[in-house]
TORKOL-61384 format. One record per residue: residue number from 1; residue in three letters; x, y, z of N, C-alpha, C, CB in turn. Coordinates in nm, 2 decimals. Each point is the difference from the previous one (the first is absolute). Glycine has a CB too. Example, Ala and Ser with C-alpha at 12.3 -4.5 7.8 and 13.67 -1.06 7.14 Angstrom:
TORKOL-61384
{1,"ALA",{1.32,-0.57,0.78},{-0.09,0.12,0.00},{0.09,0.12,0.00},{-0.19,-0.12,0.12}}
{2,"SER",{0.15,0.23,-0.19},{0.09,0.11,0.00},{-0.08,0.11,0.08},{0.12,-0.06,-0.22}}
end
This chain:
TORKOL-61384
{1,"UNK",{-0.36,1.17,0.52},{0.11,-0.06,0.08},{0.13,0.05,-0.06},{-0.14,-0.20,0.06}}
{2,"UNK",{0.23,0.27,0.01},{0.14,0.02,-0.05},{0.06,-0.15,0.00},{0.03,0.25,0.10}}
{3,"UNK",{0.08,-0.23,-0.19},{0.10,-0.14,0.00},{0.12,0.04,0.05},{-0.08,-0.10,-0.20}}
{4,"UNK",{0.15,0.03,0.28},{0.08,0.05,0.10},{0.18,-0.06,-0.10},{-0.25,-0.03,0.31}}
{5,"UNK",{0.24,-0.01,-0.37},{0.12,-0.07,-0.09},{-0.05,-0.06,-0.08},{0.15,-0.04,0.14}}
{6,"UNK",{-0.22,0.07,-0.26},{0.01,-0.07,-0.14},{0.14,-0.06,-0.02},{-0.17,0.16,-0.10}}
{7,"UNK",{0.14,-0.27,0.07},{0.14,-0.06,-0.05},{0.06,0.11,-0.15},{-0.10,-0.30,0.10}}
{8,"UNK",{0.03,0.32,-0.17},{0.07,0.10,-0.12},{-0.14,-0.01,-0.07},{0.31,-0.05,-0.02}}
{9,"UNK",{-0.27,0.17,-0.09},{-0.11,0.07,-0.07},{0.10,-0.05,-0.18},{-0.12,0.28,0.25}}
{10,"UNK",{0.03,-0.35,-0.33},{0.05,0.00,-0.10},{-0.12,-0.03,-0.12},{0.22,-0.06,0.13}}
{11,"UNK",{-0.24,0.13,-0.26},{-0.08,0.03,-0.08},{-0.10,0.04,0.07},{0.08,-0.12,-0.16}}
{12,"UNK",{-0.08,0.20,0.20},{-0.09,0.04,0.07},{-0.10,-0.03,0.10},{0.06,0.07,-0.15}}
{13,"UNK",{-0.02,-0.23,0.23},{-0.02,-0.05,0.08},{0.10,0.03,0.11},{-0.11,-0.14,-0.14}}
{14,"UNK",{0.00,0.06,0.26},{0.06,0.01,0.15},{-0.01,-0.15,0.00},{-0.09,0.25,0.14}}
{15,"UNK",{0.18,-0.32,-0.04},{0.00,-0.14,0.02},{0.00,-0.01,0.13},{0.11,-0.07,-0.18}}
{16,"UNK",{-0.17,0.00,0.26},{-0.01,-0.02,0.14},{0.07,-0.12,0.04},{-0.21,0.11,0.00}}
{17,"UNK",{0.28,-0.11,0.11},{0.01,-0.20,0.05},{-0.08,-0.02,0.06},{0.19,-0.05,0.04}}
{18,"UNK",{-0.16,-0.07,0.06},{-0.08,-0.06,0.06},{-0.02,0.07,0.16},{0.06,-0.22,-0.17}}
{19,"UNK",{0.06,0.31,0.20},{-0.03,-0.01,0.10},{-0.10,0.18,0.04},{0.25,-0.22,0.04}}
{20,"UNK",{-0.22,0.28,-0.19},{-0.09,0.13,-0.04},{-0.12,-0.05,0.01},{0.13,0.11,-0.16}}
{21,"UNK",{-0.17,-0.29,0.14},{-0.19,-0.03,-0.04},{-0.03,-0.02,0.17},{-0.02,-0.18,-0.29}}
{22,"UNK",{0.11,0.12,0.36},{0.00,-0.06,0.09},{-0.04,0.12,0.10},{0.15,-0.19,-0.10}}
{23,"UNK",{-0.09,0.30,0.07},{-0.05,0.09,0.09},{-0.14,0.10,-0.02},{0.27,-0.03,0.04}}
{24,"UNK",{-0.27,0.04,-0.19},{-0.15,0.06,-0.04},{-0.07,-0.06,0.04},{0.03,0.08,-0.15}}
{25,"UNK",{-0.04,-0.21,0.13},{-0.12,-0.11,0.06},{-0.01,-0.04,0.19},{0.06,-0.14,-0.29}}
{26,"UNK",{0.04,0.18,0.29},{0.02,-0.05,0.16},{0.00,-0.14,0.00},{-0.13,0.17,0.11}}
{27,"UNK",{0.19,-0.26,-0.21},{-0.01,-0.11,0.05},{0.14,-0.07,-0.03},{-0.25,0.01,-0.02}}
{28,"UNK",{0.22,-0.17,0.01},{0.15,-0.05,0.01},{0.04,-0.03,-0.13},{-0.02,-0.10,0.21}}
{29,"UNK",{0.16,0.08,-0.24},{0.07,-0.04,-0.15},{-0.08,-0.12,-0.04},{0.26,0.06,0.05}}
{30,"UNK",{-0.28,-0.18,0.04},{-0.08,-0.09,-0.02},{-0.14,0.02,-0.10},{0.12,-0.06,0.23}}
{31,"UNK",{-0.20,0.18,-0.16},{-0.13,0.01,-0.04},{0.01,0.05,-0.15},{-0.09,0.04,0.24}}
{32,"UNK",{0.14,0.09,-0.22},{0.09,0.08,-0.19},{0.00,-0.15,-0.11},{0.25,0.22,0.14}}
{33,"UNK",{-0.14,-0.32,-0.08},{0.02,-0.09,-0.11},{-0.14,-0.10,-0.05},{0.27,0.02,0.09}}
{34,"UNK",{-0.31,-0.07,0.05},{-0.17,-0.09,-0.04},{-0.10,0.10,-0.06},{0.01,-0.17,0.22}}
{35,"UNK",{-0.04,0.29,-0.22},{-0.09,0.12,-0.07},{0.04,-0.07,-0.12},{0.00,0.25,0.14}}
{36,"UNK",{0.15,-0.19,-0.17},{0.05,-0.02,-0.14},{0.03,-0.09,-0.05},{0.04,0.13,0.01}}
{37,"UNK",{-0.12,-0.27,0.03},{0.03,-0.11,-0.07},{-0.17,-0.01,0.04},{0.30,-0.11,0.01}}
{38,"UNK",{-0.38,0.12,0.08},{-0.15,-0.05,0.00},{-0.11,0.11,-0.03},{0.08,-0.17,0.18}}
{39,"UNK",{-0.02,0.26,-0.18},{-0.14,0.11,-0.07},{0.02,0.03,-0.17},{-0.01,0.15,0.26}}
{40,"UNK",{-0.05,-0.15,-0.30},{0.01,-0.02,-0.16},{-0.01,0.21,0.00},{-0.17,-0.36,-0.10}}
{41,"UNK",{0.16,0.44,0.15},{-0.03,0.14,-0.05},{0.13,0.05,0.06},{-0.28,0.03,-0.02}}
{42,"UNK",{0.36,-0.07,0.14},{0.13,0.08,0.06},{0.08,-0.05,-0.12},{-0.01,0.00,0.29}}
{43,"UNK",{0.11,0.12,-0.28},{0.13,0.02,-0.08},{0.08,-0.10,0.03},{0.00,0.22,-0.01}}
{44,"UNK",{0.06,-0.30,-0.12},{0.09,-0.09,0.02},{0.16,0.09,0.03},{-0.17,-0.18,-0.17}}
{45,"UNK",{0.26,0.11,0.23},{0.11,0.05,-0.03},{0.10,0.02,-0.08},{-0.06,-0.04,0.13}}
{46,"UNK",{0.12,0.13,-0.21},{0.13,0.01,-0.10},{0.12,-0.01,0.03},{-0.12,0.11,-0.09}}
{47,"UNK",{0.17,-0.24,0.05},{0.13,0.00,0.02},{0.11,0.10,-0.07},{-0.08,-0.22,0.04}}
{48,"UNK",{0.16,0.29,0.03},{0.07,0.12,-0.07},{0.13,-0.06,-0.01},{-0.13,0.20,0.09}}
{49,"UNK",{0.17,-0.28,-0.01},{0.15,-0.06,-0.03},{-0.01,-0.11,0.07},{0.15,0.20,-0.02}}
{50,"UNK",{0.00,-0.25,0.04},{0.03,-0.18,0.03},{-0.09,0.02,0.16},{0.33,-0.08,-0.14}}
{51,"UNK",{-0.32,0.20,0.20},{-0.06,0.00,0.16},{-0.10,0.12,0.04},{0.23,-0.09,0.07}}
{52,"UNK",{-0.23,0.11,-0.18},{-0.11,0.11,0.07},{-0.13,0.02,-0.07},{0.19,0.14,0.07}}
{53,"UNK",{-0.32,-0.21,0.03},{-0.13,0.02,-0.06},{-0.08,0.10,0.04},{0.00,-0.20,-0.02}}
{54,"UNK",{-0.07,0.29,-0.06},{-0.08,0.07,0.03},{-0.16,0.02,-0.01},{0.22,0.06,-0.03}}
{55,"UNK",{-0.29,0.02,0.06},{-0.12,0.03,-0.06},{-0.01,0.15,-0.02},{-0.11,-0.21,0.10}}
{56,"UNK",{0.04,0.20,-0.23},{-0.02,0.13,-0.07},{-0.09,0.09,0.08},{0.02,-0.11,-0.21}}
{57,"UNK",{0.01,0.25,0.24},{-0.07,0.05,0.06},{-0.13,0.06,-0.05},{0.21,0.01,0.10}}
{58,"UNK",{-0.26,-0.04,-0.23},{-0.05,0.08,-0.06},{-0.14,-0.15,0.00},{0.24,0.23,-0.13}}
{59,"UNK",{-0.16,-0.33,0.18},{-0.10,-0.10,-0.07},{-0.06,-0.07,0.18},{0.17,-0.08,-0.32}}
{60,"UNK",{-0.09,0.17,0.41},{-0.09,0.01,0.13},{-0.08,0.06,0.02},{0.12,-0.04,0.06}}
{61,"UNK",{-0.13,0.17,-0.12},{-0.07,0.07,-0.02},{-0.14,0.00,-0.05},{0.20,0.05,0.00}}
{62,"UNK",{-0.19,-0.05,-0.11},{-0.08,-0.13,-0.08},{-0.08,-0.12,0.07},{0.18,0.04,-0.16}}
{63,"UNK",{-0.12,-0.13,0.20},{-0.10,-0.09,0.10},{-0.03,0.04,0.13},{0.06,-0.17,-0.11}}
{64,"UNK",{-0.01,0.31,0.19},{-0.05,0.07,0.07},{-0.12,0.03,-0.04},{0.18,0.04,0.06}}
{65,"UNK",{-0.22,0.04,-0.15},{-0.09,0.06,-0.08},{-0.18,-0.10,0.00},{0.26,0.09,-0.16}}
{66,"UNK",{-0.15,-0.19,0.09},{-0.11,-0.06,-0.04},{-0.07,-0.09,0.15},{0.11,-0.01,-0.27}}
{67,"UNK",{-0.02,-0.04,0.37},{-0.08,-0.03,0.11},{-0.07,0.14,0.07},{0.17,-0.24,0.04}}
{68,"UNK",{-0.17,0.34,-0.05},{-0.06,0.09,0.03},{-0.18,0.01,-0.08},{0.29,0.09,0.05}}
{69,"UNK",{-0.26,-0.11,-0.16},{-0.12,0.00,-0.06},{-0.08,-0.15,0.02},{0.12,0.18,-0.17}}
{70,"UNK",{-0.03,-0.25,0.18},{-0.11,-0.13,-0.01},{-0.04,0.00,0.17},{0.13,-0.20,-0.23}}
{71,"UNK",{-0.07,0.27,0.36},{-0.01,-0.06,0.08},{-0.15,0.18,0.02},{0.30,-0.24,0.07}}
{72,"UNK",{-0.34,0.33,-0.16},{-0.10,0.05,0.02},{-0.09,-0.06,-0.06},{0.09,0.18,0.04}}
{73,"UNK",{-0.11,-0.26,-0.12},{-0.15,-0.01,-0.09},{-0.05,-0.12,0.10},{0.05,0.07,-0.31}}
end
């Protein structure tokens, strides 16, 4: 999947918002935030400043990954 606006690239991370998840997933801001408060394996969010939360791109990846594998065996 390309990322169409990372919010910014720093230590060698990519940070996503909400509305970057919102669109990889096809779904709503609503659903992004209940994942990340009711699935214990999605990426929590990092707060980067007083307003701006992100998720690590690397750690979407990552539980991409891994529902890929659990959802073959």
């Amino acid at each position: 999947m390309s990322i169409k606006s990372p919010l910014f690239h720093n230590s060698n991370n990519v940070w996503l918002r909400l509305g970057d998840l919102t669109e990889r997933y096809s779904c709503s801001p609503s659903t992004v935030w209940r994942w990340s408060k009711s699935r214990a394996t999605f990426p929590k969010p990092v707060r980067l400043g007083p307003n701006t939360i992100a998720w690590s791109l690397s750690a979407i990846e990552e539980f991409e990954a891994s529902q890929k594998e659990d959802s073959s065996r």
